[in-house]
Structures are given as structure tokens and as C-alpha cells.
PDB file of N, CA, C and O in Angstrom:
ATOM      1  N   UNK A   1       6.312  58.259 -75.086  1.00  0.00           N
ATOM      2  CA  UNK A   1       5.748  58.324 -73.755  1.00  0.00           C
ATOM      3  C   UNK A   1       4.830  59.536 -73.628  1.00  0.00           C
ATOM      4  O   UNK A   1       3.750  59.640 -73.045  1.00  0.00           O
ATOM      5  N   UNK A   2       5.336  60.170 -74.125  1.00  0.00           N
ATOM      6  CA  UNK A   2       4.075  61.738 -74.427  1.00  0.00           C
ATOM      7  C   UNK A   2       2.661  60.998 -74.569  1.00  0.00           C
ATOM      8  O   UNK A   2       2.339  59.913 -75.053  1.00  0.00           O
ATOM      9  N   UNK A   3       2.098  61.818 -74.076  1.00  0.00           N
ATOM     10  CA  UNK A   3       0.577  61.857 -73.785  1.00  0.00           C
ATOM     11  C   UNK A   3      -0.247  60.147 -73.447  1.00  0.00           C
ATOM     12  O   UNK A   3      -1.425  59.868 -73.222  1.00  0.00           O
ATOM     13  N   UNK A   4       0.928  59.324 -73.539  1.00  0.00           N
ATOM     14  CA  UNK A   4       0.931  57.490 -73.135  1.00  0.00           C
ATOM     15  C   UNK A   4       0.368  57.862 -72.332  1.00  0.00           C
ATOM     16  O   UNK A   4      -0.858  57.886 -72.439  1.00  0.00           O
ATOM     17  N   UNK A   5       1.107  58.399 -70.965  1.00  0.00           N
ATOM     18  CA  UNK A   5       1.120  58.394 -69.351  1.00  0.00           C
ATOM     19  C   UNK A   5      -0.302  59.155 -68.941  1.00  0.00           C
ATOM     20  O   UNK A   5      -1.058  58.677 -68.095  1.00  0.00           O
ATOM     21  N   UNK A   6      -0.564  60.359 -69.621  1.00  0.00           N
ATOM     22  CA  UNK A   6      -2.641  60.859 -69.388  1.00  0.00           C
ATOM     23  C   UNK A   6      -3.084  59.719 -69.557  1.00  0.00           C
ATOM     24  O   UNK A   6      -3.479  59.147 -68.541  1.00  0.00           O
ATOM     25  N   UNK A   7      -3.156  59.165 -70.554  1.00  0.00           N
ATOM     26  CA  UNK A   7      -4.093  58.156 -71.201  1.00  0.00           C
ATOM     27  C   UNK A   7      -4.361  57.131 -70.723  1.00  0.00           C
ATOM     28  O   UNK A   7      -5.505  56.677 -70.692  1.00  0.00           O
ATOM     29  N   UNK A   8      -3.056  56.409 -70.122  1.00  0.00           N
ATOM     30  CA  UNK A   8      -3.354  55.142 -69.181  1.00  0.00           C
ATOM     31  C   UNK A   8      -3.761  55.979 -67.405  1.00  0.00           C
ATOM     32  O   UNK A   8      -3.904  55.250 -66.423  1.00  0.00           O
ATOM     33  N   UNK A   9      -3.851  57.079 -67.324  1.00  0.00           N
ATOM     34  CA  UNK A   9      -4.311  57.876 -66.084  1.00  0.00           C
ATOM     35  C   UNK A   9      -5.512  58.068 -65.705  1.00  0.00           C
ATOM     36  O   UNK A   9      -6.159  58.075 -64.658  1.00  0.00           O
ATOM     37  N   UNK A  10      -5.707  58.269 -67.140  1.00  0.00           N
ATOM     38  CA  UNK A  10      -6.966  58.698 -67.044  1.00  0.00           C
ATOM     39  C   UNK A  10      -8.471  57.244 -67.519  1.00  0.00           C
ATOM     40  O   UNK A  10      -9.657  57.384 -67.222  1.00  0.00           O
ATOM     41  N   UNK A  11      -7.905  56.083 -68.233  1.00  0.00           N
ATOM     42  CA  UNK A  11      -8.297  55.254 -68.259  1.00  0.00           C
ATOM     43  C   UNK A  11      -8.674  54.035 -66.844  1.00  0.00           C
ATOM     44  O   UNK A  11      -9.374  53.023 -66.813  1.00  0.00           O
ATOM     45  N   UNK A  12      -7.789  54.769 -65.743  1.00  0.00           N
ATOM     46  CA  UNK A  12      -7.493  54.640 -64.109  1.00  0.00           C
ATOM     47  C   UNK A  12      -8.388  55.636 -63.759  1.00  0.00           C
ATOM     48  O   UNK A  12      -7.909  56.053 -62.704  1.00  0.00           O
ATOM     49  N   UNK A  13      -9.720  56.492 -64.061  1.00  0.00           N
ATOM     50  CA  UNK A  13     -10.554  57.284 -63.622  1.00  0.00           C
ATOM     51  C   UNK A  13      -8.940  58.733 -62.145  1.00  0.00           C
ATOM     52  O   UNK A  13      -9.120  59.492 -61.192  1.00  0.00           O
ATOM     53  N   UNK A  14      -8.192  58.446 -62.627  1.00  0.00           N
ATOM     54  CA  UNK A  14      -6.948  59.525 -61.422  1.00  0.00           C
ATOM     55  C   UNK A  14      -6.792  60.614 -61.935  1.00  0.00           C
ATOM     56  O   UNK A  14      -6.243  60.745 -63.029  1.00  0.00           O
ATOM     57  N   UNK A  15      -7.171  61.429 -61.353  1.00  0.00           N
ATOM     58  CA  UNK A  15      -6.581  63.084 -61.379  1.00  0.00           C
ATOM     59  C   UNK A  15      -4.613  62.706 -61.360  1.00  0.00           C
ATOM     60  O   UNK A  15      -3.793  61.907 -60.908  1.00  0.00           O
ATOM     61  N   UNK A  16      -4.718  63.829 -62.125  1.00  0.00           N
ATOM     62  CA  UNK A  16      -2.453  64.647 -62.030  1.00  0.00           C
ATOM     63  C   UNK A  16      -2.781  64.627 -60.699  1.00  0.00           C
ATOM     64  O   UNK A  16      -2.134  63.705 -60.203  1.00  0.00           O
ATOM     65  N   UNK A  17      -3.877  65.510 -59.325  1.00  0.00           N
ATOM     66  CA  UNK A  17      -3.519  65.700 -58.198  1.00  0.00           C
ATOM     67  C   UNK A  17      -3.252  64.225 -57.509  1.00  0.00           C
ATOM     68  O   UNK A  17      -2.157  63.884 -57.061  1.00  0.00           O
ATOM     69  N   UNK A  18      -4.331  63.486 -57.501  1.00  0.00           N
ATOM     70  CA  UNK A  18      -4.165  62.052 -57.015  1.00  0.00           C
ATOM     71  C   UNK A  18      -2.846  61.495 -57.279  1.00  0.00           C
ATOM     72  O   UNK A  18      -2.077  61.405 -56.322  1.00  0.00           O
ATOM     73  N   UNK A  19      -2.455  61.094 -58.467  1.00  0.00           N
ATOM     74  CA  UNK A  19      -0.999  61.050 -59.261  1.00  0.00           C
ATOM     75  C   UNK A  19       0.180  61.038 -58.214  1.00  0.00           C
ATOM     76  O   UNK A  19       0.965  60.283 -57.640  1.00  0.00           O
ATOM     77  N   UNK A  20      -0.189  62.323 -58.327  1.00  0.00           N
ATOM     78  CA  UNK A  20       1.018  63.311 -57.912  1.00  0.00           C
ATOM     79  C   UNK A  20       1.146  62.671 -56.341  1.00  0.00           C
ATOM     80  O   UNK A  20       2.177  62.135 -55.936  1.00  0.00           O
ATOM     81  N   UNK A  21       0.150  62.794 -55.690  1.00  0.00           N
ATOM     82  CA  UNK A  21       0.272  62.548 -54.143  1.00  0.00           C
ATOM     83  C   UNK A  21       0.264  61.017 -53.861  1.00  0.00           C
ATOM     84  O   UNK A  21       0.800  60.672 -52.807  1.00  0.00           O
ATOM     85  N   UNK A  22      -0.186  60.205 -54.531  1.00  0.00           N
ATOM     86  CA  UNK A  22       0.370  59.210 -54.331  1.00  0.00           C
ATOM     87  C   UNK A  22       1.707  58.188 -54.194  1.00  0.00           C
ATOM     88  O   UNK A  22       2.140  57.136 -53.724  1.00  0.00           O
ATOM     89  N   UNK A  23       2.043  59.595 -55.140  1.00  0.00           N
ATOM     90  CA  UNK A  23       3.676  59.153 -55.870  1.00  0.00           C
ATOM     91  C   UNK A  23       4.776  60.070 -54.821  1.00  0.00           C
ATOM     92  O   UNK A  23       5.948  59.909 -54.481  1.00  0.00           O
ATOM     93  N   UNK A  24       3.686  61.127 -54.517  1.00  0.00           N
ATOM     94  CA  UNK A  24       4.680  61.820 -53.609  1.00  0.00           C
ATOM     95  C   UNK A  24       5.390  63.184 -54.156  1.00  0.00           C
ATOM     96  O   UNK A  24       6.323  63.818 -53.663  1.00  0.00           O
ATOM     97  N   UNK A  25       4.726  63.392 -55.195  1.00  0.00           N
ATOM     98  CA  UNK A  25       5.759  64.614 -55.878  1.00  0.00           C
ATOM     99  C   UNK A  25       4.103  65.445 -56.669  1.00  0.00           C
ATOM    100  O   UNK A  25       2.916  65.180 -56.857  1.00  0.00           O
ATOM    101  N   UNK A  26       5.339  66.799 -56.948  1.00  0.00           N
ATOM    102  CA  UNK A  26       3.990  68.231 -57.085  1.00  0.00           C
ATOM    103  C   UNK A  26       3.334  67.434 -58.239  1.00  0.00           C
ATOM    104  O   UNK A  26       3.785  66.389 -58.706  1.00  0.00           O
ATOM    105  N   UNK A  27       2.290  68.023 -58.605  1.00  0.00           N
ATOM    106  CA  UNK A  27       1.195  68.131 -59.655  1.00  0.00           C
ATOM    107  C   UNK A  27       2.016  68.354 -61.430  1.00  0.00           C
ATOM    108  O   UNK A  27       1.759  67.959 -62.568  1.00  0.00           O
ATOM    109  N   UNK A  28       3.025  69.169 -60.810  1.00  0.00           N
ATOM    110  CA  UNK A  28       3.239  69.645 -62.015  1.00  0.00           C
ATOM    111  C   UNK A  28       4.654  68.696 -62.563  1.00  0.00           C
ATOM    112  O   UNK A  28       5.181  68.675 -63.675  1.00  0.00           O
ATOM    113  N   UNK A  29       4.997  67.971 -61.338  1.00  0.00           N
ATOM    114  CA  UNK A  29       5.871  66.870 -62.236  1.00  0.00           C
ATOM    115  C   UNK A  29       5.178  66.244 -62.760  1.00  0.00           C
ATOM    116  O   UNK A  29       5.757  65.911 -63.795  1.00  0.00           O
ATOM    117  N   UNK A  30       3.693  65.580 -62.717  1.00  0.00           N
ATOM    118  CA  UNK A  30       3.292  64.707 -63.318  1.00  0.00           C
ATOM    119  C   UNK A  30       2.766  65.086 -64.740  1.00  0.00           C
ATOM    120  O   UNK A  30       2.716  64.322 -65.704  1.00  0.00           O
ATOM    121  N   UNK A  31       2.307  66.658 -64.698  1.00  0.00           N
ATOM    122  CA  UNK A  31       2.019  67.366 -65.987  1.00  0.00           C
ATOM    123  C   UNK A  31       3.293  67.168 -66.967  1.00  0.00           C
ATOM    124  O   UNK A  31       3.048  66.884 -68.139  1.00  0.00           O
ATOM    125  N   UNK A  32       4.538  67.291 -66.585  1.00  0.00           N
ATOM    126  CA  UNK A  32       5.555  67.827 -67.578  1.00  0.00           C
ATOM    127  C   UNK A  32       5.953  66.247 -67.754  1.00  0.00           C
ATOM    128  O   UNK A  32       6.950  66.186 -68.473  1.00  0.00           O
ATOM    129  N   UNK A  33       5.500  64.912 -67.330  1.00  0.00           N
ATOM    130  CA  UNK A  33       5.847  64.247 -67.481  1.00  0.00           C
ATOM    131  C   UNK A  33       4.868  63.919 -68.389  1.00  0.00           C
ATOM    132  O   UNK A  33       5.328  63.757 -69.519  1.00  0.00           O
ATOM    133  N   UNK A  34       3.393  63.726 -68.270  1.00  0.00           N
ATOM    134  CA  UNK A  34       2.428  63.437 -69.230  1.00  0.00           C
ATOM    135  C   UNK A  34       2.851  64.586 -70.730  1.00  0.00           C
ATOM    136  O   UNK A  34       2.521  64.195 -71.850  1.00  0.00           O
ATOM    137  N   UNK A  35       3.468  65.751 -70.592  1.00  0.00           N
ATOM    138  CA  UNK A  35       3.372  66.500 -72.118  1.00  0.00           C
ATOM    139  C   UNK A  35       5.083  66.139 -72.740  1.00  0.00           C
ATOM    140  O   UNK A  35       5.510  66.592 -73.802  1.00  0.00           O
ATOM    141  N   UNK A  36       5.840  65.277 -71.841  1.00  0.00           N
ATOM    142  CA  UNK A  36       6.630  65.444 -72.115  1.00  0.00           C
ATOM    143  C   UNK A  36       8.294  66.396 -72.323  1.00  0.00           C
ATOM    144  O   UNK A  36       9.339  66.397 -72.974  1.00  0.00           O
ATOM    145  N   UNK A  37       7.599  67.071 -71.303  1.00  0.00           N
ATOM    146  CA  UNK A  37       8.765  67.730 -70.816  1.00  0.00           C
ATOM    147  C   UNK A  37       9.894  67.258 -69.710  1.00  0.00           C
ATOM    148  O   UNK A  37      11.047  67.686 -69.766  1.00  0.00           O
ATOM    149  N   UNK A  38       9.484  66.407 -68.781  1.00  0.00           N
ATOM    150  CA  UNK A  38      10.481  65.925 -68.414  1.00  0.00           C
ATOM    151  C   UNK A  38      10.152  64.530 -68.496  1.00  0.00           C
ATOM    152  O   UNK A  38       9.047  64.268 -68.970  1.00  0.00           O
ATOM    153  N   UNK A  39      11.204  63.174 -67.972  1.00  0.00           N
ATOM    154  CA  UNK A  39      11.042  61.709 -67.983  1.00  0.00           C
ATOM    155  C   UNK A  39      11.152  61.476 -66.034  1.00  0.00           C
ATOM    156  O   UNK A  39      11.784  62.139 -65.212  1.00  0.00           O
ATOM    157  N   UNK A  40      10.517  60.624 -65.901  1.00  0.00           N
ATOM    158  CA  UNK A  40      10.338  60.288 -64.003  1.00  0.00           C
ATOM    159  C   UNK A  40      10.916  59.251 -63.966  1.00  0.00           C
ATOM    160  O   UNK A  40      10.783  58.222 -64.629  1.00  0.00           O
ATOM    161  N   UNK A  41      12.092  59.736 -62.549  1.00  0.00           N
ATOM    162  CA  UNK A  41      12.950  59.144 -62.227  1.00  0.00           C
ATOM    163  C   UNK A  41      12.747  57.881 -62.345  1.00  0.00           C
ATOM    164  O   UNK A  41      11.564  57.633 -62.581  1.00  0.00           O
ATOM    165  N   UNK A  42      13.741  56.540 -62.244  1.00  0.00           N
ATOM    166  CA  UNK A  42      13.428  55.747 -62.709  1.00  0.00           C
ATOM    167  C   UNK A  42      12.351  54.985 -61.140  1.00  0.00           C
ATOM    168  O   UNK A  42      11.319  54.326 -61.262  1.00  0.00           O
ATOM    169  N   UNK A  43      13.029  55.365 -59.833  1.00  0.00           N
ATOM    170  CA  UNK A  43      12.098  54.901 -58.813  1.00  0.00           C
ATOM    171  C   UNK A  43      10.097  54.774 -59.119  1.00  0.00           C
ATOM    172  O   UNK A  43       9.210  53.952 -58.891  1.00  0.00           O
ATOM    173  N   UNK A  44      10.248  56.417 -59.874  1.00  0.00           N
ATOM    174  CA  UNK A  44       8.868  56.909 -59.736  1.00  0.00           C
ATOM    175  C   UNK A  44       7.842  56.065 -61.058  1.00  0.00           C
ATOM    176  O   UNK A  44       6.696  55.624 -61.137  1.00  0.00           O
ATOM    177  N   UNK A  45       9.100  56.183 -61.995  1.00  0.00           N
ATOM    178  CA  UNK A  45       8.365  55.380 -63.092  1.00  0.00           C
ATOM    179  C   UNK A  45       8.000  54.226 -63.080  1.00  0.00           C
ATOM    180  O   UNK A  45       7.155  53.973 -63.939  1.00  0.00           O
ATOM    181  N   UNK A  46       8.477  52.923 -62.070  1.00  0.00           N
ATOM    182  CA  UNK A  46       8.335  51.845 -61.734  1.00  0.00           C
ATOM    183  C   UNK A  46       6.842  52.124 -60.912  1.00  0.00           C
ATOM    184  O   UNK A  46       5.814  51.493 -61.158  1.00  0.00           O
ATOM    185  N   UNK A  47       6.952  53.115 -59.974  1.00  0.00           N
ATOM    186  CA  UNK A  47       5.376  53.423 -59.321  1.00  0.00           C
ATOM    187  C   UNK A  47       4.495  53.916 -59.903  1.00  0.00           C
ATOM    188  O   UNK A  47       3.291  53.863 -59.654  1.00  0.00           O
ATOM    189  N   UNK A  48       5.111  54.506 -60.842  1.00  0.00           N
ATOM    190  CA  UNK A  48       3.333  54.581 -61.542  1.00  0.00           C
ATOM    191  C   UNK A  48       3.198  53.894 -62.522  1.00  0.00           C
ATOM    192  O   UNK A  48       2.292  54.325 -63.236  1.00  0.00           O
ATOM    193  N   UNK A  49       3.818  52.758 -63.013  1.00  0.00           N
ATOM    194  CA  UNK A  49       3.408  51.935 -63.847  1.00  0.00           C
ATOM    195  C   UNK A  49       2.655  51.054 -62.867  1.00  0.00           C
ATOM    196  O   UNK A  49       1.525  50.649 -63.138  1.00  0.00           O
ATOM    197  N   UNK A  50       3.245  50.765 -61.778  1.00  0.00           N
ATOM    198  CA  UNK A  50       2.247  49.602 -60.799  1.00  0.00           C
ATOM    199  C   UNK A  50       0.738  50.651 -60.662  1.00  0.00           C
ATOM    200  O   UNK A  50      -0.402  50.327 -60.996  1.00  0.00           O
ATOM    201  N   UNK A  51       1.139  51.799 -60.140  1.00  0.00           N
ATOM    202  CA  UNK A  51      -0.471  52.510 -60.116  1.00  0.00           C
ATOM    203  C   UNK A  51      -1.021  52.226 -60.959  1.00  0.00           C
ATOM    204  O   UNK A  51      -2.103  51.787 -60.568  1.00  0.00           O
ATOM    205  N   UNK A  52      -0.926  52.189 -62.270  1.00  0.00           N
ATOM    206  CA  UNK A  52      -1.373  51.987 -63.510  1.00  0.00           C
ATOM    207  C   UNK A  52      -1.471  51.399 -64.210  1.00  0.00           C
ATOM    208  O   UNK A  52      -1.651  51.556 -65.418  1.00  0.00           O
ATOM    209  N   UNK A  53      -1.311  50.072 -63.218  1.00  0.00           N
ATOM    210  CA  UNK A  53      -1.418  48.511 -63.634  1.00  0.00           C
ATOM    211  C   UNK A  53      -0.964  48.533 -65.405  1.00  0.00           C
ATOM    212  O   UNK A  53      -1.619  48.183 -66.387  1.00  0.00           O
ATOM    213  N   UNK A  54       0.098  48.967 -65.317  1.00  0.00           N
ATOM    214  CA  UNK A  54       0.510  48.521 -66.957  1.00  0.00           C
ATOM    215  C   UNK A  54       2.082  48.259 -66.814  1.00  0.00           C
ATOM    216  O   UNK A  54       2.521  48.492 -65.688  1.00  0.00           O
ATOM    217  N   UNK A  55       2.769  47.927 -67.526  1.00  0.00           N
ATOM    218  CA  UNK A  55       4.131  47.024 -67.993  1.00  0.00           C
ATOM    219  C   UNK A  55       4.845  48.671 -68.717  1.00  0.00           C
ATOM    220  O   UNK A  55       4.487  49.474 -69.578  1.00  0.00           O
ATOM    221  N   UNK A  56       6.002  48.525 -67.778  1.00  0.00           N
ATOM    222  CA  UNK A  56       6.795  49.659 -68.208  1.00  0.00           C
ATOM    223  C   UNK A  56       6.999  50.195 -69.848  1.00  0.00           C
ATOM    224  O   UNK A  56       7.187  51.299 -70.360  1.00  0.00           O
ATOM    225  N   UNK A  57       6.843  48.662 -70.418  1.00  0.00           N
ATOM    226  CA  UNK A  57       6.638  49.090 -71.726  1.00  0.00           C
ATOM    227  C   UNK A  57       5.749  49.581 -72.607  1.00  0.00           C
ATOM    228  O   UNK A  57       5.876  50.190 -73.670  1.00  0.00           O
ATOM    229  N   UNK A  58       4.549  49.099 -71.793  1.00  0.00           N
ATOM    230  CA  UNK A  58       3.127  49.778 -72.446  1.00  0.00           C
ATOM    231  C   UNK A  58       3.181  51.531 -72.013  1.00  0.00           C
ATOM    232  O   UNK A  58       2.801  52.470 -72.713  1.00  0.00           O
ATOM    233  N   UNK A  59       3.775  51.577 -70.646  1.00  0.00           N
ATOM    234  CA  UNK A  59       3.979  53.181 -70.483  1.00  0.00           C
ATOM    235  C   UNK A  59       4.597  53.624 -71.544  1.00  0.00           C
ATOM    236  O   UNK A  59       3.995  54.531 -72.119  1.00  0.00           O
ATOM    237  N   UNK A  60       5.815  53.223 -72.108  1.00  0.00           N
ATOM    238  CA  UNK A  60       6.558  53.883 -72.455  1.00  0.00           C
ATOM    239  C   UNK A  60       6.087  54.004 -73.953  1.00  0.00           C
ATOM    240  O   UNK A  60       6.781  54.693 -74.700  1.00  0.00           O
ATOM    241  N   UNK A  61       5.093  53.459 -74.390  1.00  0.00           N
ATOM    242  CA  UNK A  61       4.781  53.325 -75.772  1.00  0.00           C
ATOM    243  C   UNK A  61       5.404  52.048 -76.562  1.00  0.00           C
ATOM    244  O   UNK A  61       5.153  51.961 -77.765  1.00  0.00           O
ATOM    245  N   UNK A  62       6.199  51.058 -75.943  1.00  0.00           N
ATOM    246  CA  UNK A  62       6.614  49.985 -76.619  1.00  0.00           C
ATOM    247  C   UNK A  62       6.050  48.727 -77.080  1.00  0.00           C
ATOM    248  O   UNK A  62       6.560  47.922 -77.860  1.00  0.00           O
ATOM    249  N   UNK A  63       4.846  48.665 -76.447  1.00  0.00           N
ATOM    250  CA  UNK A  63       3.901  47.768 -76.460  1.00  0.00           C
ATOM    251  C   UNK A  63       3.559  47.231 -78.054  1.00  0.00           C
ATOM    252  O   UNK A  63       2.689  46.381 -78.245  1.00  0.00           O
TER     253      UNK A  63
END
């Protein structure tokens, strides 16, 4: 999932800030989630896979 979650973000033209406020949480959860420092809750991860029009599994690298 490391660096997955930038990539399909940024292929979505979205800032971490956009991200973040859409989803509802700081900037910097979405950083430590894109480098891999932390994993998003499972609520949040379901929302930004819909933001990011991709299949939980393509987030997650399973694709």
C-alpha cells in the first residue's frame, strides 16, 4: 500500500490537503498513510477508495 495511495491521488489531479478534508482528517494522516506509516481506519479506507474510484484491492496493491 506504500506509495499505491500518492499514486492513485495523484493520478485524481488531489492534493494530501484536498484528501485530507474531504475525508475529514489532518493532512498528515494522509501523508503517513501514503509513506506508510500508518494504515486508515477501515471507515476511511472504504472513502478514499470511492474518492479514488479504485477497488480496495487496487489500493491496497492486490490488483
Amino acid at each position: 500500500m506504500k506509495n499505491r495511495i500518492r499514486e492513485l491521488r495523484e493520478r485524481r489531479d488531489l492534493t494530501t490537503d484536498e484528501v485530507a478534508k474531504i475525508l475529514g482528517v489532518d493532512r498528515s494522516a494522509v501523508v503517513k498513510w501514503e509513506t506508510g506509516v500508518n494504515l486508515p481506519r477501515l471507515d476511511k479506507a472504504i472513502a478514499l477508495a470511492k474518492l479514488l474510484r479504485c477497488s480496495m484491492d487496487e489500493m491496497l496493491g492486490l490488483d
